[in-house]
C-alpha positions as CSV (number, residue, x, y, z in Angstrom):
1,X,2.3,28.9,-10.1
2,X,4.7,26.1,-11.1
3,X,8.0,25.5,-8.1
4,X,10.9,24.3,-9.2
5,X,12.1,22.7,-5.9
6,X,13.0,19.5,-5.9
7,X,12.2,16.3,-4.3
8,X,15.7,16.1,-2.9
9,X,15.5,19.4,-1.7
10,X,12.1,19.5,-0.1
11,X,12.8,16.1,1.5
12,X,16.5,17.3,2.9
13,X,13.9,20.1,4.2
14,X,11.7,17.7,5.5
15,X,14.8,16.4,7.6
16,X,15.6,19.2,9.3
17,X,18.1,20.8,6.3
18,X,16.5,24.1,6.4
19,X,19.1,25.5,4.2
20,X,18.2,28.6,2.3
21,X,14.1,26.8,1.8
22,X,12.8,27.9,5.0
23,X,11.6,31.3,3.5
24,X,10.3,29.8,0.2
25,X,8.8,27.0,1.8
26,X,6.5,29.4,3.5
27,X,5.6,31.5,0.9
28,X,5.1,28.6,-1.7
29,X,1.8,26.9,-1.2
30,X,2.8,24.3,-3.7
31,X,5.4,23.2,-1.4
32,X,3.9,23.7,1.7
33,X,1.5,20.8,0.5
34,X,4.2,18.8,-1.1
35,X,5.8,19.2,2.5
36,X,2.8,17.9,3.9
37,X,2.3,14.9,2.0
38,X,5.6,13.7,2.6
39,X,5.0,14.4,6.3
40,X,1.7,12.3,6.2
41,X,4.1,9.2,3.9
42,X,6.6,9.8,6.7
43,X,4.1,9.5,9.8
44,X,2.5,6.6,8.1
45,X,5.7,4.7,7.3
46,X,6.5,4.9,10.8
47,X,3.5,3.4,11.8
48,X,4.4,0.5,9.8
49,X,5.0,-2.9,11.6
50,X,8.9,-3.2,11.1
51,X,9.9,-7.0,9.9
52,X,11.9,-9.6,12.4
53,X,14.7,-11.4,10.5
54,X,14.5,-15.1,11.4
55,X,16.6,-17.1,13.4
56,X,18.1,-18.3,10.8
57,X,18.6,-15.2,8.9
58,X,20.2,-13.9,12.0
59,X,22.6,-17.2,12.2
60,X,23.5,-16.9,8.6
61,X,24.3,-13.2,8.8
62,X,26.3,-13.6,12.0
63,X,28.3,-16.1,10.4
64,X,29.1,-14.1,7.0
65,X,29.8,-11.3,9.2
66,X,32.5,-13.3,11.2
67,X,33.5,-14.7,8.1
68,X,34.3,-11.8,6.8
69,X,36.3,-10.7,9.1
70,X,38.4,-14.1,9.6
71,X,39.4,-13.0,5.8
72,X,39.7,-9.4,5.9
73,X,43.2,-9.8,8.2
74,X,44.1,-7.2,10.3
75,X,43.6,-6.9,14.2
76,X,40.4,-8.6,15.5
77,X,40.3,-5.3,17.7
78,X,41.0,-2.2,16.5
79,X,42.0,1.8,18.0
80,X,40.4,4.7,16.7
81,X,43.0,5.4,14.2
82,X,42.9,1.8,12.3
83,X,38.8,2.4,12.4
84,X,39.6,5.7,10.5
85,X,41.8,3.7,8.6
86,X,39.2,1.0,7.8
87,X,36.4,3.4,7.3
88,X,38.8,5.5,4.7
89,X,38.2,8.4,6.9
90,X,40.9,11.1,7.7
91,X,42.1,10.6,11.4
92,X,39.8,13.2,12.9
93,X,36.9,12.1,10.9
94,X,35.6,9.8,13.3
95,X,34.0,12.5,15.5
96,X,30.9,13.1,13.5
97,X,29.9,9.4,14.5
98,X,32.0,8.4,17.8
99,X,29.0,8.5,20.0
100,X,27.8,5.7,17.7
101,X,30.8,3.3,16.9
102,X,30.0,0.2,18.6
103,X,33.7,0.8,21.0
104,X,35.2,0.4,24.4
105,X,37.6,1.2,27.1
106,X,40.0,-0.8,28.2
107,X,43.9,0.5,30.0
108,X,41.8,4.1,29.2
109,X,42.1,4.0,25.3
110,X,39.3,3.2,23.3
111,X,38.8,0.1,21.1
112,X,36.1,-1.3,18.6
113,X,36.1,-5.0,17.8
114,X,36.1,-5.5,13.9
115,X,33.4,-8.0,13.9
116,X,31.0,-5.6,15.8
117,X,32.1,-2.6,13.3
118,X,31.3,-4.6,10.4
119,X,28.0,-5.2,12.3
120,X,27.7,-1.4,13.0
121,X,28.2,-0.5,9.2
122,X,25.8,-3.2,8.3
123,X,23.2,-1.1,10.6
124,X,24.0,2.0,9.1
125,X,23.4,0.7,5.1
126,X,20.5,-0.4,6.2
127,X,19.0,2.7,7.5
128,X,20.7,4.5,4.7
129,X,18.7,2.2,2.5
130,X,15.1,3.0,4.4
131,X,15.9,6.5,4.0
132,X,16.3,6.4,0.1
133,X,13.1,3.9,0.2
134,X,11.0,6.6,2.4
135,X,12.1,9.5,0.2
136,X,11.0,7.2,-3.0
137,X,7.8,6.7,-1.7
138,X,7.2,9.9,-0.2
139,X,7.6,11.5,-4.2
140,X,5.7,9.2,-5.6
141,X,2.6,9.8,-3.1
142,X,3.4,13.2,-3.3
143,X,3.6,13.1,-7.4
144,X,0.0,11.1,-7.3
145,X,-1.3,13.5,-5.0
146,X,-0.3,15.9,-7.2
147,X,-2.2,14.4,-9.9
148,X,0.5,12.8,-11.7
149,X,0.9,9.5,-12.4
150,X,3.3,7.0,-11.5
151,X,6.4,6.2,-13.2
């Protein structure tokens, strides 16, 4: 029986976005063992030895980053509505992610510095980028195991 799930959809599935799948996945063998085989890719990704930038790759990143925001004006420290602002968020859109932003209290308001928000974004493309990467690699293993061939 051929599935016409996607990759996309199986992997959001695979990260906890049940959705509408949870009933199909279970009564689809072919996706029950797609499911698998990106659960084996995403084990043994995580078992991967995760690289150390170098001290100088740190130092030269550090400096771009405060570079950047020398030039990109505005307050060196910022409150919550000139993040929103910043991020091109609506004004309450900052409370999917406050728990993350890289902020403090001071005179009981709270306040991010723009150097360590531009840091903090920096973290998140990254991770954003190992997400699409793992997803990548997880179809193509799962496309091989399939008996398909690379692309």
């Amino acid at each position: 029986m051929e599935c016409d799930v996607s990759y996309e959809d199986l992997a959001a599935y695979a990260a906890g976005d049940a959705g509408q799948l949870r009933e199909h996945v279970q009564a689809c063998p072919a996706c029950r063992e797609r499911l698998a085989a990106m659960e084996r890719v995403d084990r043994d990704l995580r078992l991967l030895p995760r690289p150390e930038p170098s001290a100088g790759a740190v130092l030269a990143a550090r400096r771009a980053v405060a570079r950047e925001t020398r030039s990109a004006g505005g307050p060196e420290v910022m409150t919550l509505a000139e993040v929103a602002e910043f991020l091109r968020l609506p004004p309450d859109g900052l409370s999917e992610v406050a728990g993350e932003l890289p902020a403090f209290e001071v005179g009981g308001q709270v306040r991010v510095r723009r150097a360590r928000l531009v840091e903090w974004i920096a973290g998140r493309e990254r991770a954003y980028a190992r997400s699409l990467a793992e997803s990548e690699v997880a179809r193509l293993v799962a496309n091989i195991w399939q008996g398909g061939s690379e692309p």
